[in-house]
C-alpha positions in Angstrom: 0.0 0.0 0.0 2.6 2.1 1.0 6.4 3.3 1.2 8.3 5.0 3.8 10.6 7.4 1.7 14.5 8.2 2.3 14.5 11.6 1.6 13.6 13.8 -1.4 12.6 17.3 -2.6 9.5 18.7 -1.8 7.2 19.7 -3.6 8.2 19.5 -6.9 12.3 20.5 -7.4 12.9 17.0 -9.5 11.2 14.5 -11.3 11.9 12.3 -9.0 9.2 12.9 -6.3 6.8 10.0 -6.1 3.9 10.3 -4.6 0.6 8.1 -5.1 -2.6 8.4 -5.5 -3.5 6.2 -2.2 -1.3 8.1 -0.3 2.0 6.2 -0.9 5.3 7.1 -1.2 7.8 5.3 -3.7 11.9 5.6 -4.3 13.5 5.6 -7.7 17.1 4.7 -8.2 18.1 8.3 -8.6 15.8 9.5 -6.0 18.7 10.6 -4.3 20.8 13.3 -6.8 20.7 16.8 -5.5 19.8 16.4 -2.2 21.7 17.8 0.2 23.5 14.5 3.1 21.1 14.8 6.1 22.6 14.1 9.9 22.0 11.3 11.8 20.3 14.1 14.3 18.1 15.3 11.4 17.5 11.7 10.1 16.4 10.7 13.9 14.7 13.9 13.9 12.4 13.7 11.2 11.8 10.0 11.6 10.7 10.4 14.7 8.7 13.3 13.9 6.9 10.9 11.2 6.2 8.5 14.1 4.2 10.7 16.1 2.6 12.5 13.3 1.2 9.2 12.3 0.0 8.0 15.5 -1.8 11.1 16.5 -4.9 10.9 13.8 -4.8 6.9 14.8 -5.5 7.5 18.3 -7.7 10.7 18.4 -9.7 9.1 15.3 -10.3 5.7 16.9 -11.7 7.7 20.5 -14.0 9.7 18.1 -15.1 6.6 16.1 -16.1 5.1 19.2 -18.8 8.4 19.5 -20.0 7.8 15.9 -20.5 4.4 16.4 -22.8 5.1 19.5 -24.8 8.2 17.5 -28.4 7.1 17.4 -28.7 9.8 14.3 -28.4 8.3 10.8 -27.0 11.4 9.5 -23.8 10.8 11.7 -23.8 7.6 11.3 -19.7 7.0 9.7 -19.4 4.5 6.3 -19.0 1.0 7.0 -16.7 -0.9 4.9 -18.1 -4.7 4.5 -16.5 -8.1 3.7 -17.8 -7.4 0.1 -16.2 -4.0 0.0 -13.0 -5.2 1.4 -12.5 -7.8 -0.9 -13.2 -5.6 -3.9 -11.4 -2.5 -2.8 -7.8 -3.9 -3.9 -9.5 -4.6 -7.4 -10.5 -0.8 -7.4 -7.6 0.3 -6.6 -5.4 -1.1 -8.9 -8.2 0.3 -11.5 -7.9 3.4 -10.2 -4.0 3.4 -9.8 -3.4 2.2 -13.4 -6.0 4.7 -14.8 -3.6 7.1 -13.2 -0.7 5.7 -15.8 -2.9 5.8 -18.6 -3.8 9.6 -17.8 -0.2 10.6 -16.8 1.1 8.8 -20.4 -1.8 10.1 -22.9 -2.4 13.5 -21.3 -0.4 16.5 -20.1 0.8 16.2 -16.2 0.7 19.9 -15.7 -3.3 19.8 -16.2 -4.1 16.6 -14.3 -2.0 17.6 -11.3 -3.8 21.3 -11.2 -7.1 19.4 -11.6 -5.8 17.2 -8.6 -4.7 20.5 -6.6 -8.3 22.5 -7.0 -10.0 18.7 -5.9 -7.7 18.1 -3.2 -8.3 22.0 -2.5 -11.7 21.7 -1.5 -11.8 18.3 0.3 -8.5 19.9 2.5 -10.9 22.5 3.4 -13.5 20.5 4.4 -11.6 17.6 6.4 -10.0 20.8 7.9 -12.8 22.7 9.4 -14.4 18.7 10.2 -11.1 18.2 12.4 -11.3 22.0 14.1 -14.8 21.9 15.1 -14.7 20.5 17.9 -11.8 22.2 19.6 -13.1 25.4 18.5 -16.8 24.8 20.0 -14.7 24.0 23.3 -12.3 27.4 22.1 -15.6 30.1 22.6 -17.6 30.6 25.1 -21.1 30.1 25.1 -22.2 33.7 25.2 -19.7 34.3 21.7 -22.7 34.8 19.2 -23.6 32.1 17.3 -26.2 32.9 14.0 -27.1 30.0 12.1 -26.7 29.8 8.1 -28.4 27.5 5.3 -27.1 26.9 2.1 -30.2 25.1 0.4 -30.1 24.1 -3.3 -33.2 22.2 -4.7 -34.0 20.8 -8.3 -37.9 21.4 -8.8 -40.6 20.5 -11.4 -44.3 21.4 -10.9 -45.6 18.4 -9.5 -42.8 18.1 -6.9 -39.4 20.1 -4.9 -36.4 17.9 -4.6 -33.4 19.2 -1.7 -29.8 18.3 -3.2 -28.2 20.2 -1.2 -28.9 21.4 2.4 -26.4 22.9 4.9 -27.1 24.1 7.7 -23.7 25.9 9.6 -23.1 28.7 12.6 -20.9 31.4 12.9 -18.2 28.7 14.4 -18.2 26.4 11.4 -17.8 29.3 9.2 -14.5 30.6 11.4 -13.4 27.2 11.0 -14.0 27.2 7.2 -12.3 30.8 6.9 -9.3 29.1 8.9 -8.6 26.3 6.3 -9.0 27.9 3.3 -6.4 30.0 4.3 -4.3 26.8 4.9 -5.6 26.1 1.8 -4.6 28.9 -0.2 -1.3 28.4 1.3 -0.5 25.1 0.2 -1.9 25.9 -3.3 0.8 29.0 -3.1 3.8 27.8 -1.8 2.9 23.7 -1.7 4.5 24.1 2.1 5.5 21.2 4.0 3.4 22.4 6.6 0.1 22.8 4.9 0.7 19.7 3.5 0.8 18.0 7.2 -1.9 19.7 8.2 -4.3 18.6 4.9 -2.9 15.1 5.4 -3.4 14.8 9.2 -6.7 15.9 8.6 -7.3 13.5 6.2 -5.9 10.6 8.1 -8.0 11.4 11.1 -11.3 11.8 9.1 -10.4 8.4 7.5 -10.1 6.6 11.0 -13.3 8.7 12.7 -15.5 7.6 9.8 -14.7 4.4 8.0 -15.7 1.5 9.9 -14.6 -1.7 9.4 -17.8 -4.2 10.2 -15.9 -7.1 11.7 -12.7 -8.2 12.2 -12.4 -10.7 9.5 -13.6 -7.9 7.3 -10.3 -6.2 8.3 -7.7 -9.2 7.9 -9.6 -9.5 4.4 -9.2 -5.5 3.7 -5.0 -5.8 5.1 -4.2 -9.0 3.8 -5.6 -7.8 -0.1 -3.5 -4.3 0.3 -0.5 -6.3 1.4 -1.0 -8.7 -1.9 -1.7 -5.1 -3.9 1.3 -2.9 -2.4 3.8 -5.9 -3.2 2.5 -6.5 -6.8 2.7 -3.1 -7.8 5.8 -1.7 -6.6 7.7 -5.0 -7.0 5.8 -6.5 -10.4 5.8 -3.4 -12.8 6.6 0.0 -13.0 3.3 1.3 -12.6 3.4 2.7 -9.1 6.6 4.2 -9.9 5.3 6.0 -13.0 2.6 7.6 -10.9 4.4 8.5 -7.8 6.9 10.3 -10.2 4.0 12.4 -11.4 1.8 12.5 -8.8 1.3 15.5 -6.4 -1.3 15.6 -3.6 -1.2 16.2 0.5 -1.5 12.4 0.7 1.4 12.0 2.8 3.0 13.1 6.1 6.9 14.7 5.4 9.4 16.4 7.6 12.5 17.4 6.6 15.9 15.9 7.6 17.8 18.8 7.3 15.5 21.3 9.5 18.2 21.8 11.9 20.4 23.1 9.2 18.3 24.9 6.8 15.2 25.4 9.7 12.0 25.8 7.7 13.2 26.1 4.2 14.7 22.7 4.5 14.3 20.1 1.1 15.3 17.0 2.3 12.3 15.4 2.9 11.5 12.0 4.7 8.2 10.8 3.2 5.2 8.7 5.0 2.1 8.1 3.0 -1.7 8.1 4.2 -2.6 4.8 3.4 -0.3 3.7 5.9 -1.8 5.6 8.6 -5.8 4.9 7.6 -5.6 1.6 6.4 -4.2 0.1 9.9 -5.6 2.8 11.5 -9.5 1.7 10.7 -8.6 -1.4 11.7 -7.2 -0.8 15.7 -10.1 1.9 16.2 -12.3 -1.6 15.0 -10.4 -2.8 18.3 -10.8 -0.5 20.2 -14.3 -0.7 19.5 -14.4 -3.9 20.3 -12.5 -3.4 24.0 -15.9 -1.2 24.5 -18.3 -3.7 23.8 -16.5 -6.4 26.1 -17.6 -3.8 28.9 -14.1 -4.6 31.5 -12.9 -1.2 31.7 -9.8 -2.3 29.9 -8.7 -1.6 26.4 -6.5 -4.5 26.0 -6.4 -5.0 22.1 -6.6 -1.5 21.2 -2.8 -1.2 23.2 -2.2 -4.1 21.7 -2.9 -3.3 18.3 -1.5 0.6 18.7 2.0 -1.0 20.1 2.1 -3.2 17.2 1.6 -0.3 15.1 4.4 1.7 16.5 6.5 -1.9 16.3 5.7 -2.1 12.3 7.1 1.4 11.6 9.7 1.4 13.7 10.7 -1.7 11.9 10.1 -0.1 8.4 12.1 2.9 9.4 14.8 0.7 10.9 15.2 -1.7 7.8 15.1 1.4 5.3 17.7 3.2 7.2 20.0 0.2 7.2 19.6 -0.6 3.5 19.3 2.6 2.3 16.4 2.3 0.2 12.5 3.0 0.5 10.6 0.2 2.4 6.6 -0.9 1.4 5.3 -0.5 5.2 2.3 -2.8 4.7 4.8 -5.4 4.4 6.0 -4.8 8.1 2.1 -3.2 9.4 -0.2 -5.8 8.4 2.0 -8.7 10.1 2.3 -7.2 13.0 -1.5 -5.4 13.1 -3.4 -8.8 13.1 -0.5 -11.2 14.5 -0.1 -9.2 17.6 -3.9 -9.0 19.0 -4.9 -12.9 17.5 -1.6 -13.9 19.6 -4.0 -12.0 22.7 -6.8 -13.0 22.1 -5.4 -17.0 21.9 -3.7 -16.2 25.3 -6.9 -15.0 27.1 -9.1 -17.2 25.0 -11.0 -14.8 23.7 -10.5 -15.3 19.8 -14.2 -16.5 19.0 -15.4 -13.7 20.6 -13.3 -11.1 18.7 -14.3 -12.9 15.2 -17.5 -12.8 15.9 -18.1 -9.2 17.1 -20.3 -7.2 14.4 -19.4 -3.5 15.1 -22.1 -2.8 12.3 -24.6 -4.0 15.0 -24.0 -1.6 17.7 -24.5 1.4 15.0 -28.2 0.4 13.2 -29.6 -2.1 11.8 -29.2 -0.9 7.9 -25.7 0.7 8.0 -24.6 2.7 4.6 -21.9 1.2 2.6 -18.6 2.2 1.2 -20.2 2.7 -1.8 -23.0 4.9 -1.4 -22.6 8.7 -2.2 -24.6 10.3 0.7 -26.5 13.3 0.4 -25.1 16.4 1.6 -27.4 17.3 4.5 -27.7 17.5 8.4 -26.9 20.4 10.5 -23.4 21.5 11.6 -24.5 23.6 14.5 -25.9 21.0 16.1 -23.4 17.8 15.9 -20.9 21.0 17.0 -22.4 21.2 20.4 -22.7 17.5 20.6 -19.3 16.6 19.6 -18.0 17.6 23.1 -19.8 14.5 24.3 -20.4 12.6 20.7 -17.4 14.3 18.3 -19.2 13.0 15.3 -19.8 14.9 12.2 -22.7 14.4 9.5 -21.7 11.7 6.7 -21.2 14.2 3.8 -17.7 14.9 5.8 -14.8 14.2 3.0 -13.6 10.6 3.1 -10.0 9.9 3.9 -7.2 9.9 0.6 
């Protein structure tokens, strides 16, 4: 699914930046000319950095999941990601990726990728203001005036008034809008490091809060088929390659290696894509979850799962820096994401229990899947006051990248 990169230039200084459309990061063989020798300091630095980036949307996205999975209200109710969709979504990704090759031979990359900027412009926004919401509800007082807004668009005939859009938002969610496209406009500008970790942590997070995995099995089946997909394609053609070269997107987390030398201009960039944060991620905030519904106070195989996490990357990060050459972190993550919390479960005989837990269940009884486009409705100001107790948002928040 995914590298972990050595270092390059960021955003765009040589062809050699590859970056994927799933959030991946790649290494050609002359990903290395130009760039200036990083430190082991600065190396430590920004791989540490990585770490922590990618376990904060992990853990504050599987607490919040936990809230949307309680919501009683079908328009907070998160996408749920069956055995079906699971199975298929390797398939569609591979479509999707080798569409990308197609595109990036036949057509112009200049115009896809500024395409690809204004989309990933919006949805930045969006996921954005999503993450801010909360902490800014908590930010104002209650007596800070708060008018309501409604953007309403309707398709009508003369028998009938059909609502396609309907948006209800207060004087907070507007702030919180204002605040991002700034960010946004910023990243569009100067393609920053810093906007970009702020787009792509938002993302991240949004993709734990609100895809749910149903079931466990659902998850081993969704992990095992990216493991099989990440291999394939960065080992068994030059596809990925081809696309990362071209690609460019806030779908990954970098920091640079040489910040202590060159501070915030620095170019050296270490490289961690999305799809290694949201793809395991989903699956420990299943977990964790799961540690709720067993109702023991303890949150054994969320721990479990998270430290296994931190033990795949630190692995990936290890093996990289000892070879010298970019590392597909699935191939560590997945191993260690479903080995460690089976081994648990064996040891407090518990593993029937954990297969057979249905998180779809707890939600409603007919939960929405991957692959329905919901409606864009539901009212911001009032999931905003809830989310200090419930930090869910309505389903037409952007998906994860």
């Amino acid at each position: 699914m995914a590298k972990v990169d050595l270092g390059l230039p960021f955003p765009s200084e040589t062809p050699t930046q590859d970056i994927l459309t799933n959030g991946t990061i790649t290494d050609s063989s002359n990903a290395t000319v130009g760039k200036s020798v990083s430190t082991p300091e600065g190396s430590a630095l920004a791989y540490g950095s990585l770490l922590s980036m990618a376990l904060f949307p992990i853990f504050f996205g599987a607490l919040r999941s936990v809230s949307c999975a309680k919501s009683k209200n079908s328009s907070d109710m998160p996408e749920t990601i069956t055995s079906r969709d699971a199975a298929r979504f390797p398939l569609i990704a591979s479509c999707a990726l080798f569409g990308l090759y197609l595109f990036f031979k036949i057509f112009s990359q200049e115009y896809i990728n500024m395409l690809l900027s204004i989309y990933f412009f919006m949805l930045g926004i969006l996921a954005l203001s999503h993450t801010m919401s909360p902490f800014m509800n908590q930010a104002f007082p209650d007596t800070f005036p708060n008018k309501q807004y409604q953007l309403l668009f309707t398709q009508s005939t003369e028998e009938s008034r059909e609502e396609i859009i309907n948006y209800e938002f207060d004087t907070r969610d507007l702030l919180c809008i204002c605040i991002s496209t700034v960010i946004g406009v910023w990243y569009i500008l100067k393609k920053h490091w810093i906007a970009n970790n702020l787009f792509g942590l938002a993302f991240a997070l949004n993709g734990v809060e609100l895809l749910h995995l149903n079931n466990v099995c659902t998850g081993c089946i969704l992990l095992v088929g990216l493991f099989v997909y990440d291999v394939f394609w960065v080992f068994g053609t030059n596809v990925m390659v081809t696309v990362a070269k071209s690609f460019e997107a806030p779908v990954k987390l970098v920091f640079p290696q040489d910040l202590l030398e060159h501070g915030l201009d620095a170019s050296n960039f270490a490289m961690l894509g999305l799809g290694d944060i949201v793809i395991p991620g989903i699956f420990i905030a299943l977990l964790l979850r799961f540690d709720v519904s067993l109702k023991n106070n303890t949150r054994t195989y969320f721990y479990t799962s998270f430290l296994a996490y931190v033990f795949g990357l630190g692995l990936t990060i290890f093996v990289m820096h000892t070879f010298r050459h970019a590392q597909p972190a699935l191939l560590y993550l997945v191993p260690a994401c479903i080995g460690f919390p089976v081994a648990v479960a064996l040891v407090k005989g518990e593993l029937t229990e954990m297969l057979s837990y249905e998180s779809s269940a707890e939600v409603l009884p007919h939960t929405p899947r991957l692959t329905h486009f919901p409606s864009v409705s539901g009212s911001p100001a009032t999931i905003a006051n809830s989310m200090q107790a419930s930090p869910c948002r309505p389903r037409h928040a952007p998906p994860c990248m």
